[in-house]
C-alpha positions, 0 to 999 in steps of 0.5 A, a space after each residue: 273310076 267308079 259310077 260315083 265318082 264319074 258322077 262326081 266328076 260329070 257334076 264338077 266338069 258342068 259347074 266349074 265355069 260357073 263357080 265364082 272364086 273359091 266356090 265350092 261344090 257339095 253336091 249335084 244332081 241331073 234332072 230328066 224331060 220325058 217320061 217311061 223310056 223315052 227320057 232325056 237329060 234335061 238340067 243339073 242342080 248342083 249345091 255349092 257352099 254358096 248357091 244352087 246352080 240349075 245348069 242347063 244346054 244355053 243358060 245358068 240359074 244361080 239361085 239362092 240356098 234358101 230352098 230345100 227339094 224335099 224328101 224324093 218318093 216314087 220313080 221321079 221326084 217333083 221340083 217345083 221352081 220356075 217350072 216342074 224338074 223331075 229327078 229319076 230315083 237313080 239320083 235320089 241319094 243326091 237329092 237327100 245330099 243336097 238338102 243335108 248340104 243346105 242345112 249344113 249337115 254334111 261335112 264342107 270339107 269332104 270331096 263332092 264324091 264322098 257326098 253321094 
Protein backbone atom coordinates (compact mmCIF):
# COMPACT_ATOMS: atom_id res chain seq x y z
CA UNK A 1 0.00 0.00 0.00
CA UNK A 2 1.29 3.36 -1.05
CA UNK A 3 1.60 6.71 1.30
CA UNK A 4 -1.20 7.89 -0.28
CA UNK A 5 -3.18 5.43 0.10
CA UNK A 6 -2.45 4.67 3.61
CA UNK A 7 -3.28 8.14 3.98
CA UNK A 8 -6.54 7.59 2.20
CA UNK A 9 -7.04 5.10 4.75
CA UNK A 10 -6.09 6.71 7.84
CA UNK A 11 -8.78 9.44 6.80
CA UNK A 12 -11.43 6.77 6.26
CA UNK A 13 -10.72 4.92 9.56
CA UNK A 14 -11.03 8.23 11.79
CA UNK A 15 -14.26 9.54 9.92
CA UNK A 16 -16.42 6.48 9.60
CA UNK A 17 -18.16 6.38 12.79
CA UNK A 18 -18.88 9.76 12.01
CA UNK A 19 -20.35 9.35 8.76
CA UNK A 20 -24.33 9.49 8.58
CA UNK A 21 -25.71 6.73 6.18
CA UNK A 22 -24.46 6.96 2.73
CA UNK A 23 -22.31 9.58 3.47
CA UNK A 24 -19.59 9.78 1.82
CA UNK A 25 -15.61 10.88 1.97
CA UNK A 26 -14.05 13.01 -0.67
CA UNK A 27 -10.95 14.24 1.07
CA UNK A 28 -9.21 14.62 4.40
CA UNK A 29 -6.44 16.37 5.73
CA UNK A 30 -4.66 16.37 9.35
CA UNK A 31 -3.63 19.62 11.08
CA UNK A 32 -0.51 20.15 13.48
CA UNK A 33 0.02 21.87 17.05
CA UNK A 34 3.48 23.16 17.86
CA UNK A 35 5.82 24.32 15.56
CA UNK A 36 9.61 23.54 13.95
CA UNK A 37 10.32 20.06 15.37
CA UNK A 38 8.31 20.06 17.86
CA UNK A 39 4.92 19.29 16.48
CA UNK A 40 2.28 17.25 17.04
CA UNK A 41 -0.98 15.91 15.19
CA UNK A 42 -3.75 17.87 16.33
CA UNK A 43 -7.39 17.32 14.32
CA UNK A 44 -8.19 16.11 10.81
CA UNK A 45 -10.62 17.65 8.42
CA UNK A 46 -12.19 15.47 6.45
CA UNK A 47 -14.89 16.61 3.27
CA UNK A 48 -17.67 14.68 2.79
CA UNK A 49 -20.30 15.04 -0.15
CA UNK A 50 -22.31 16.70 2.67
CA UNK A 51 -20.16 18.32 5.52
CA UNK A 52 -16.84 19.27 6.88
CA UNK A 53 -16.01 17.05 9.90
CA UNK A 54 -12.99 18.56 12.36
CA UNK A 55 -12.15 15.13 14.03
CA UNK A 56 -10.30 15.72 17.10
CA UNK A 57 -8.71 13.19 20.23
CA UNK A 58 -12.65 13.68 22.29
CA UNK A 59 -14.94 15.52 20.28
CA UNK A 60 -16.38 15.98 16.36
CA UNK A 61 -17.33 19.21 14.67
CA UNK A 62 -19.79 18.93 11.69
CA UNK A 63 -19.52 22.01 10.06
CA UNK A 64 -21.42 22.98 7.03
CA UNK A 65 -19.63 23.15 3.27
CA UNK A 66 -20.11 26.30 2.83
CA UNK A 67 -16.59 27.36 3.83
CA UNK A 68 -13.39 26.87 1.56
CA UNK A 69 -9.45 26.83 3.30
CA UNK A 70 -8.06 29.04 0.60
CA UNK A 71 -5.17 28.63 -1.58
CA UNK A 72 -2.18 26.82 1.13
CA UNK A 73 1.48 28.89 0.89
CA UNK A 74 4.48 28.84 3.21
CA UNK A 75 5.52 25.81 5.24
CA UNK A 76 1.90 25.87 7.64
CA UNK A 77 -1.14 26.98 6.24
CA UNK A 78 -3.69 29.05 8.34
CA UNK A 79 -7.47 27.88 8.93
CA UNK A 80 -9.04 30.29 10.55
CA UNK A 81 -12.47 28.97 12.26
CA UNK A 82 -13.41 28.81 15.94
CA UNK A 83 -9.81 29.08 16.57
CA UNK A 84 -6.33 28.86 14.28
CA UNK A 85 -5.63 24.97 12.48
CA UNK A 86 -2.01 25.12 10.76
CA UNK A 87 -1.67 22.52 7.76
CA UNK A 88 2.11 21.35 7.24
CA UNK A 89 2.85 21.71 3.43
CA UNK A 90 3.04 17.65 3.38
CA UNK A 91 -0.78 17.98 3.34
CA UNK A 92 -1.35 20.92 0.94
CA UNK A 93 -2.43 18.75 -2.18
CA UNK A 94 -5.20 18.01 0.01
CA UNK A 95 -6.01 21.18 1.27
CA UNK A 96 -6.30 22.44 -2.60
CA UNK A 97 -8.67 18.61 -3.07
CA UNK A 98 -10.82 19.91 -0.25
CA UNK A 99 -11.65 23.07 -1.71
CA UNK A 100 -12.06 21.27 -5.46
CA UNK A 101 -14.34 19.02 -3.68
CA UNK A 102 -16.64 21.92 -2.04
CA UNK A 103 -16.84 23.46 -5.27
CA UNK A 104 -17.78 20.38 -6.85
CA UNK A 105 -15.01 20.18 -9.15
CA UNK A 106 -13.94 16.65 -8.45
CA UNK A 107 -15.50 13.68 -9.67
CA UNK A 108 -17.96 12.12 -6.66
CA UNK A 109 -17.44 9.09 -7.85
CA UNK A 110 -13.67 8.41 -7.65
CA UNK A 111 -12.39 6.59 -4.53
CA UNK A 112 -10.85 9.44 -1.56
CA UNK A 113 -7.22 7.80 -2.75
CA UNK A 114 -7.45 9.01 -6.33
CA UNK A 115 -8.30 12.49 -4.71
CA UNK A 116 -4.96 13.43 -3.02
Amino acid sequence: MGYKERRAKKIATLAEPHLEPGERIQTGFMTIKGSGIFTSPAEWFVVTDRAILIVGRREVQRLPRDFWFGKPTGLYHMIELDRTYKVHRQWHQEVIAADEALRGKQNPDAPAADKH
